[in-house]
N, C-alpha and C positions, 0 to 999 in steps of 0.2 A: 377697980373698974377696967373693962378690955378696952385696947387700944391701939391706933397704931400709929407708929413714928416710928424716927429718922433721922441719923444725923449724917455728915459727912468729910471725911479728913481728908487733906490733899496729903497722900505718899510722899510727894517726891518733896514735899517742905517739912512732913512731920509733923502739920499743925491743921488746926479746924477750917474750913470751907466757909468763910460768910458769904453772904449774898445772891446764892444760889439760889432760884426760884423752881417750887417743887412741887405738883399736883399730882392729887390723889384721886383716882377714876376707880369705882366698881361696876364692873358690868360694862363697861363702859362711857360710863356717864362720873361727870365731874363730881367730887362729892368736897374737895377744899384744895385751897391752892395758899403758900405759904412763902418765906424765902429764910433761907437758912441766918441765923445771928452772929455773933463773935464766938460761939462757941459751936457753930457749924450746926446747931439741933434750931429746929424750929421752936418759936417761941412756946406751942401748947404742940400737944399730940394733934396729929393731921387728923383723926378720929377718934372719938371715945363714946362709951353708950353706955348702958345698961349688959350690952347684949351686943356684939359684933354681927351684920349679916354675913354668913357663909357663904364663900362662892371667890369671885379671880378677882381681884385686885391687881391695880400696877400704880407703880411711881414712876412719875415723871422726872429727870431733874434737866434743867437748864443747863446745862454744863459750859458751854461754849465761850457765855460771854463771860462767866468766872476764870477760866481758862485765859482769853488770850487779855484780861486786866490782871493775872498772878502773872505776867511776865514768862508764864511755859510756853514753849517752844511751839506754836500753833500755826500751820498752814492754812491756804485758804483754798478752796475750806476744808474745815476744821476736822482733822479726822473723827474726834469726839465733838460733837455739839447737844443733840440730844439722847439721853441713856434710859430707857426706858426697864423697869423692873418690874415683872409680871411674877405673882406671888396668890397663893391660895390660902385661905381663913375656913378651914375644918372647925377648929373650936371659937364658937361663938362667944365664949368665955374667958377666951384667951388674949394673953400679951404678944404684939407684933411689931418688934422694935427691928426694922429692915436697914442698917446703915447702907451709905457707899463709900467707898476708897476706892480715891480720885487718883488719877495723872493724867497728864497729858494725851499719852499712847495707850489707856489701858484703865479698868477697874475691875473691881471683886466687891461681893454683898455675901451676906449670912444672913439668917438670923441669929440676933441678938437677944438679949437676955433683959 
């Protein structure tokens, strides 16, 4: 079934991201909002259908207050608080597993497999 999800690792610990709060907008309009688990992935895919719609998607993630409760080094304010990941769905049929890797100073996304 197509879908899309997420999870997310803090770099600088080496380990999964809990508690991160993370919505999911197409078009612009809120389609599910989630918060990452013990293993950093949300409990179900942020989206799954039959049939994905086609067109811009973005994730949102919370980043900020996960940040400065891991004890990384966070200014006020926050160089990173909110990271927003604009991303396009071509195949309505298809798998869209968007991770992020976290720090402090800095992140990177793929897709994933």
């Amino acid at each position: 079934m197509p879908r899309i999800s997420t999870h997310v690792l803090d770099t600088s610990k080496g380990a999964p991201a809990a508690g991160i709060a993370v919505e999911l907008y197409f078009e612009g309009k809120l389609v599910n909002a989630a918060r990452t688990n013990s293993d950093g992935r949300t409990d179900a895919p942020l989206l799954s259908a039959d049939r994905l719609e086609t067109g811009r998607y973005e994730l949102l993630f919370r980043a900020g207050d996960y940040l400065r409760s891991s004890g990384a080094p966070v200014t006020e304010p926050a160089f990173l608080s909110d990271i927003t990941i604009r991303f396009g769905v071509a195949d309505g049929a298809g798998n869209y597993h968007v991770p992020l890797l976290l720090a402090a100073h800095g992140y990177s996304t793929y897709r994933g497999s």
